[in-house]
C-alpha positions in Angstrom: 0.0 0.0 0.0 3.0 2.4 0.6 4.7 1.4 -2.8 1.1 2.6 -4.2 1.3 5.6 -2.7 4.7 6.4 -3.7 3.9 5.7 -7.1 1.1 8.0 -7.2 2.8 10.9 -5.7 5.7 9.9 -8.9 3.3 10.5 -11.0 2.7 14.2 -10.3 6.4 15.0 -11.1 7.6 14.6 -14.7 11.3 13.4 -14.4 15.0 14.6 -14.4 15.0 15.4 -17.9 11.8 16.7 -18.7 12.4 19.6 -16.5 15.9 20.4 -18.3 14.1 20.2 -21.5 11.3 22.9 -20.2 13.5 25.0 -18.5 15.4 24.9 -22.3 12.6 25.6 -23.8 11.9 28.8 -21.5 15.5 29.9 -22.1 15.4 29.4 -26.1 11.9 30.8 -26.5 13.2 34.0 -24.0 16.4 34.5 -27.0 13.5 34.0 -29.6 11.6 36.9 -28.0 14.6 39.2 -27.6 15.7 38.5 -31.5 12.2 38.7 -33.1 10.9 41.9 -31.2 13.3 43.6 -29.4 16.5 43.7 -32.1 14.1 44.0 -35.3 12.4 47.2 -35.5 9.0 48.1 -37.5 11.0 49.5 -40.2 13.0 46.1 -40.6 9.3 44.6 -40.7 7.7 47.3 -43.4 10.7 46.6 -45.4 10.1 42.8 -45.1 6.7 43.3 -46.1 7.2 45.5 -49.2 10.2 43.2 -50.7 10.0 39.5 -49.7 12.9 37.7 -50.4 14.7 40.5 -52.1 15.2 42.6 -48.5 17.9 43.4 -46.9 16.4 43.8 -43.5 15.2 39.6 -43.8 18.7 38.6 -44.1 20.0 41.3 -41.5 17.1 39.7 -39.3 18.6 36.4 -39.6 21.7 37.7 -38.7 20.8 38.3 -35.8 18.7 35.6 -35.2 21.9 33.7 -35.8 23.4 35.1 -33.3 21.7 35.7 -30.8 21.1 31.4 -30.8 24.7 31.2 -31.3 25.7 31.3 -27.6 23.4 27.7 -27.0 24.9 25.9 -29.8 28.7 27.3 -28.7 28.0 26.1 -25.5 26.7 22.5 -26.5 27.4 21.1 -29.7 24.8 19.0 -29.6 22.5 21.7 -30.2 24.0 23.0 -33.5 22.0 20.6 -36.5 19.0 22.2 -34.7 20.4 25.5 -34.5 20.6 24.8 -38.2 17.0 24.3 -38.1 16.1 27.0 -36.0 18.0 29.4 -38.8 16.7 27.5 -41.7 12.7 27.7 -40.4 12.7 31.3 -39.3 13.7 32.2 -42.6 11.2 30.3 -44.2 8.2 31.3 -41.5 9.2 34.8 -41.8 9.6 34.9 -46.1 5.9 33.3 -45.9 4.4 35.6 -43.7 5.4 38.7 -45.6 4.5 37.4 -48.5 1.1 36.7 -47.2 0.8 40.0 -45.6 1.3 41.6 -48.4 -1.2 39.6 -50.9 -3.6 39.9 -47.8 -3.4 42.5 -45.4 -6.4 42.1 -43.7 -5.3 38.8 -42.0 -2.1 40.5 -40.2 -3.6 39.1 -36.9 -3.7 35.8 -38.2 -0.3 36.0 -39.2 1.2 37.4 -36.0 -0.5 34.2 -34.1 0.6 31.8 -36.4 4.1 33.1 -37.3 4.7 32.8 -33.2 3.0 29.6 -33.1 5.3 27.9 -35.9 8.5 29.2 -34.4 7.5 28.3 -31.3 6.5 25.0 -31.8 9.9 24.6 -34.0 11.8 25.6 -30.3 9.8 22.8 -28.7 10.7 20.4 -31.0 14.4 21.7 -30.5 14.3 21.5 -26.9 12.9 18.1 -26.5 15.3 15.9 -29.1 18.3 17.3 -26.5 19.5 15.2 -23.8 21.2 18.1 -21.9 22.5 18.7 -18.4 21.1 21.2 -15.6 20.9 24.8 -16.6 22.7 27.2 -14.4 19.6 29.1 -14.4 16.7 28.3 -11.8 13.4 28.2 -13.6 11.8 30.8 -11.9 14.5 33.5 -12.8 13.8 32.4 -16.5 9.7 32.4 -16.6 10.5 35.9 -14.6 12.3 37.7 -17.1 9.9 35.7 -19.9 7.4 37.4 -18.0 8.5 40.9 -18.2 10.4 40.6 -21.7 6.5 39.4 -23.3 4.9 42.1 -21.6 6.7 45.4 -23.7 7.1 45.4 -27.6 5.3 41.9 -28.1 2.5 43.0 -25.9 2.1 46.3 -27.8 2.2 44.5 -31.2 0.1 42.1 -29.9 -2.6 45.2 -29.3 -2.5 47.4 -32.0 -3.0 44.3 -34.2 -6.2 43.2 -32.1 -7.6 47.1 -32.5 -6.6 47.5 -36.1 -8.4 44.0 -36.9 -11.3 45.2 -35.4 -11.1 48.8 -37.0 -11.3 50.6 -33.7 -10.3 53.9 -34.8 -7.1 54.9 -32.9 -7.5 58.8 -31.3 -7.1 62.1 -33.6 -5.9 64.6 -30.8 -2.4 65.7 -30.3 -0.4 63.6 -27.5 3.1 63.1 -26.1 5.0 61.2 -28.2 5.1 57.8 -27.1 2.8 58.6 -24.2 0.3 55.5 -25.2 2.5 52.7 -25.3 4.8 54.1 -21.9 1.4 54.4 -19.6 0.4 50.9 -21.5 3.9 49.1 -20.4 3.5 51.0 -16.8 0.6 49.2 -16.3 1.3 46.0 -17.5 4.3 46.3 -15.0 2.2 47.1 -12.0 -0.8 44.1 -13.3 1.7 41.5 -13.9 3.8 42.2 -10.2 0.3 42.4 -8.1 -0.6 39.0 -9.8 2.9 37.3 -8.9 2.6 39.1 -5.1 -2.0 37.6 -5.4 -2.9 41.1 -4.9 -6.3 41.0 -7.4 -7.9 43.6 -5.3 -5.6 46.0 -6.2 -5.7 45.3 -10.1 -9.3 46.4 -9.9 -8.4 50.0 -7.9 -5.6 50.2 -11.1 -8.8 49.7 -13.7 -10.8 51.5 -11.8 -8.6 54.6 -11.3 -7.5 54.9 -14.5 -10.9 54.9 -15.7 -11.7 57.9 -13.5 -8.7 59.7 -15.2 -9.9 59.3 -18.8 -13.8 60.3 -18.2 -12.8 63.3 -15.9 -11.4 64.6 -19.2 -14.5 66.5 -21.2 -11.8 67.4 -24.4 -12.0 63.7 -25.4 -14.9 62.2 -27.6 -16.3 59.4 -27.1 -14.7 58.0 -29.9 -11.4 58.7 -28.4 -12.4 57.2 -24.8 -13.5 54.1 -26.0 -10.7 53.3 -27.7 -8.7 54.4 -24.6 -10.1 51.9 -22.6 -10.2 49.2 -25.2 -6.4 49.7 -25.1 -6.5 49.3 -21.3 -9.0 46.5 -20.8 -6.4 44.5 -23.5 -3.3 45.7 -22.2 -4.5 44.6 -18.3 -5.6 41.5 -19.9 -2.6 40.7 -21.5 -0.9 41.3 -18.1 -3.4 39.3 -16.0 -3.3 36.5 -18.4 1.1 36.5 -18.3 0.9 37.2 -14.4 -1.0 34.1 -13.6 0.7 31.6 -16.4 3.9 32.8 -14.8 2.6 32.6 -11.3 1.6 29.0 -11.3 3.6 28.1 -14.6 4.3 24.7 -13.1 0.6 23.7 -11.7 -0.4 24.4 -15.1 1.8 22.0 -16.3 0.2 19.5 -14.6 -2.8 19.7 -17.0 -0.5 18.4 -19.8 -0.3 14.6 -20.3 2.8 13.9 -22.3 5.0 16.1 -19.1 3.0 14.6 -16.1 2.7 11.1 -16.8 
């Protein structure tokens, strides 16, 4: 009866190795994020758009690509035919997209999700043909900086592609430069640490406070506040939603199957 219980209490744990291959998969999907958003601008993207194959800025994106998943395969050669792969699929997601972005634009939504989907499902498949030792990283130091690297530039994109699918027409009036996106990633900051710290009380004093702020202002149109807060409402979302899959990241790994056996 004990052996049964031990068994049963086994089972809620997937093994040695299948936490180094998720805890790889965090860390290549964190170098993935910091290549595809934060060292390729919207330029780089417009010009990938207009020419295809025939840009400059795809190949200086694969550059860096390149490098920046050099530092895993120069650390373990065993990684370097799927570095190879890595290379040789962003390429071809990223030719694909802007050619389909630029037959139909409509769909850049679409795109977005299924150009991140492809790459990412290419890093799992990466991760989990390894047989690697420990990281020298504890997990939650990588789903933390995961968690604050999705929330800036992705998260942005991420919105103004939701509110341009759904023509919600952005605000006319003169602003700071920058203003929206800087209040946007302040309070994605201060969502995403009161959901780590479980304070969901104060998330709704954030919403509601900010809401206050925006009506109290009779220059705006109605127009102009509703697409305020449709910003907000998906910007706190995006938070919430990254806050709590990085909050109990590993209990939600227990609803997968092929990890918790």
């Amino acid at each position: 009866m004990n052996f049964s219980l031990v068994r049963e209490d086994e089972k809620k744990k997937p093994d040695r190795e299948m936490e180094v291959t998720i805890d790889f998969f965090l860390l290549l999907l964190l170098l993935h994020i910091i290549g595809d958003f934060y060292l390729q601008s919207e330029k780089m993207c417009e010009n990938k758009r207009q020419k295809g194959i025939k840009s400059k800025c795809l190949y200086l994106h694969l550059g860096i690509i390149t490098l920046v998943f050099a530092a895993p395969a120069i650390c373990c050669h065993t990684f370097i035919p799927w570095f190879a792969l890595i290379i040789l699929s962003h390429s071809v997601i990223d030719i694909g997209k802007s050619y389909f972005e630029k037959k139909y634009p409509r769909y850049t939504l679409y795109y977005f999700f299924g150009d991140q989907l492809l790459h990412w499902a290419i890093l799992a498949i990466c991760a989990s043909a390894l047989a690697l030792p420990a990281l020298p990283f504890q997990r939650q130091f990588l789903l933390l900086i995961l968690g604050f690297a999705l929330l800036f530039k992705p998260t942005n994109i991420l919105i103004t592609l939701v509110l341009r699918q759904l023509n919600v027409t952005p605000r006319t009036e003169k602003t700071l430069p920058s203003a929206g996106h800087l209040i946007g990633n302040i309070e994605r900051i201060l969502t995403f640490v009161l959901v780590l710290l479980e304070q969901y009380s104060a998330i709704g004093f954030l919403i509601a406070a900010k809401s206050i702020m925006r009506f109290r202002d009779n220059k705006q149109t109605t127009v102009s506040t509703e697409y305020v807060l449709c910003g907000t409402l998906l910007s706190i979302g995006c938070a919430f939603i990254t806050g709590i899959c990085i909050r109990y990241f590993d209990r939600i790994l227990t609803l997968l199957p092929f990890i918790y056996r």
